[in-house]
C-alpha positions, 0 to 999 in steps of 0.5 A: 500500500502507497503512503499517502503524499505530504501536501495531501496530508497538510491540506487536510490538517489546514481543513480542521483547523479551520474548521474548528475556528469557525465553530467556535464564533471568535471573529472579532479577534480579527482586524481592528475589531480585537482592540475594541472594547465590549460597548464601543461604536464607531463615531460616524454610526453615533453620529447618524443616531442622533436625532436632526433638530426639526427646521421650522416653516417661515410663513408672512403673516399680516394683521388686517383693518377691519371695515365696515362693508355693505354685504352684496347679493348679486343677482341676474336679472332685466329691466322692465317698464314699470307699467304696460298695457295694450290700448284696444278699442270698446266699440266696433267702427272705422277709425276717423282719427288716430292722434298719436304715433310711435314715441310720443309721450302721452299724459294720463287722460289724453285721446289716442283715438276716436272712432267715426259715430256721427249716428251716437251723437245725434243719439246723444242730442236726441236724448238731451232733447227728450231730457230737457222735454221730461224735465219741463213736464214734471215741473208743470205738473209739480206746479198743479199739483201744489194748486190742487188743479192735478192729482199727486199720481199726475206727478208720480209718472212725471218724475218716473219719465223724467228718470226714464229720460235722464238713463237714455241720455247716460245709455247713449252718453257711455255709447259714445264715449266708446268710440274714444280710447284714452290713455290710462296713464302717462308714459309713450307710446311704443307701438301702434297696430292700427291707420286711419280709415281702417274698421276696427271691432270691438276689442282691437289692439290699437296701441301698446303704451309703456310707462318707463320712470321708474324703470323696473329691474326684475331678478330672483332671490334664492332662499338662503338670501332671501332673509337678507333683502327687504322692501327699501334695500338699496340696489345697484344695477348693472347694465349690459351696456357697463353703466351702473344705476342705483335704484330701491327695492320696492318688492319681494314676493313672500312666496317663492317660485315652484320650480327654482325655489327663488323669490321674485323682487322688484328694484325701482330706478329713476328714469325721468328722461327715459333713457334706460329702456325696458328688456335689458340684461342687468346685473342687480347688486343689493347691497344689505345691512353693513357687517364688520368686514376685511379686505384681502387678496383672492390669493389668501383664501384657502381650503381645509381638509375638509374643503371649507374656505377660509384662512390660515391664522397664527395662533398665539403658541405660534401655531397655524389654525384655520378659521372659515369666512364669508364672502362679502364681496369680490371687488376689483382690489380683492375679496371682502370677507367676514367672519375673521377674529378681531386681533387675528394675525393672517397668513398670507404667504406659504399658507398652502404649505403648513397645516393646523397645529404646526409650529411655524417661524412667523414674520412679518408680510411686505406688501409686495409679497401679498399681491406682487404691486404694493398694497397699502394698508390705507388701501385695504381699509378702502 
């Protein structure tokens, strides 16, 4: 048998020893790691275990002018005449005479138009005859009577034909009468159906009469606003041409329109020269009872977490709070809102980028800041 080679034999010497060096587990005897002692830990791995100092968020923050502000409830709405009516005839006949014409102003009582009736007058004339007849009649027999020549019932029956004589005069009077169209109120005329000559019956249109001052805004009040616009509240109407009138409002219906839920409303505006006419888109801006209001730029205005408009607010501990408000007004240099706390301190730079309860670094807002122009705080109180 061969004796096994040398190099054979310490390869499998080097084997055990090595394998009986990993079964016992001693690694750190090797490296640097033998002359640490148990409990020690690299610098940098100490380093990442202490917690960073927490940076706060800056935010610019503002303490608004509160003004006194007339809350506005815009509305869609019309212009409307503030009275119209269609001039028809009362009697069938050919119009004779037509006295008006497409823009003429007419007062209360004015002839528009007389119908040819030369038959009702002389009817008219007949009665007044008979009339003035039965009238001398029934004096002479009063006067007979009193000299005891005629008996008292000679008397009855002239009283009874004198009366029978005066109610023809008024039947034929009111026959004739209905051959004449007047105006029932003052105004102009807008529109005329008829000529001259032409037969017209009984209960033709003839003319259409408006009446323009006041000029009439109409619109609907939703429910919800209703309660903030009463009978007397100043208005301002805007019309689709860009001119602003101001007008009262005269009336609000008390019951509500069933489709939409809405109340109609009346605002009166003057219109002496009759320069605002009827049928025109207008914008109709009620203005209510005065609130205590602020000024800001639309930019300012947030949601919560729950989608409510509002503003972010610092809170006296320096932290961020929410407050929701009411929307006035929108006008042109901003938003008017109410609802905002007296002393409150507005965050109006980085509020979109902190929460409620977060500790932010506070300081004070430039104008620029806000809005990008300068903006002043005699401007805000505007």
């Amino acid at each position: 048998m061969a004796k096994p080679r040398f190099h054979t034999v310490a390869a499998f010497v080097v084997l055990a020893v090595s394998a009986a060096w990993v079964l016992t587990g001693e690694f750190s005897s090797i490296g640097s790691a033998a002359n640490e002692t148990p409990g020690d830990e690299p610098q940098s791995i100490q380093a990442a275990a202490a917690p960073a100092e927490k940076v706060l968020r800056t935010v610019a923050v503002i303490e608004p002018d509160f003004v006194q502000h007339n809350r506005i409830i815009r509305i869609s709405g019309v212009t409307s005449p503030d009275k119209r009516t269609t001039l028809a005839t009362r009697s069938a006949g050919i119009l004779g005479e037509l006295k008006v014409k497409k823009g003429d102003r007419v007062q209360a009582g004015d002839v528009v138009l007389v119908l040819d009736g030369a038959e009702k007058r002389a009817m008219v004339e007949t009665a007044k005859a008979l009339l003035d007849q039965r009238q001398k009649e029934a004096e002479n027999i009063e006067r007979l009577v009193r000299n005891g020549i005629s008996p008292t019932t000679q008397s009855d029956s002239a009283r009874s034909a004198l009366a029978s004589a005066r109610s023809q005069l008024e039947a034929a009077q009111a026959d004739l009468d209905r051959l004449t169209v007047v105006a029932p109120f003052s105004g102009i005329i807008d529109q005329v159906m008829v000529e001259e000559g032409s037969w017209l019956p009984s209960g033709e249109a003839a003319a259409v009469l408006l009446q323009l001052d006041p000029v009439v805004a109409l619109g609907e009040v939703s429910e919800r606003e209703i309660a903030s616009v009463s009978v007397g509240s100043e208005a301002d109407v805007r019309l689709i041409s860009g001119d602003v009138v101001s007008g009262i409002v005269r009336h609000v219906s008390l019951e509500a329109t069933t489709g939409t839920r809405t109340f109609p409303i009346e605002v009166a505006i003057a219109n002496p020269d009759n320069k605002l006419p009827a049928g025109m888109t207008a914008e109709i801006m009620i203005k209510s009872e005065a609130v205590q209001a602020v000024k800001l730029p639309r930019s300012v205005v947030t949601l919560d977490a729950a989608g409510n408009l509002g503003l972010r607010i610092l809170n006296a501990d320096n932290t961020v709070g929410f407050v929701p408000i009411d929307l006035i007004d929108d006008s042109p240099a901003g938003l008017v809102l109410s609802g905002v706390p007296q002393n409150a301190k507005i965050i109006v730079a980085g509020q979109d980028l902190v929460s409620d309860g977060e500790m932010v670094n506070a300081v004070p807002a430039d104008s620029t800041l806000i809005t990008g122009s300068t903006v002043t705080t005699a401007e805000r109180s505007q």
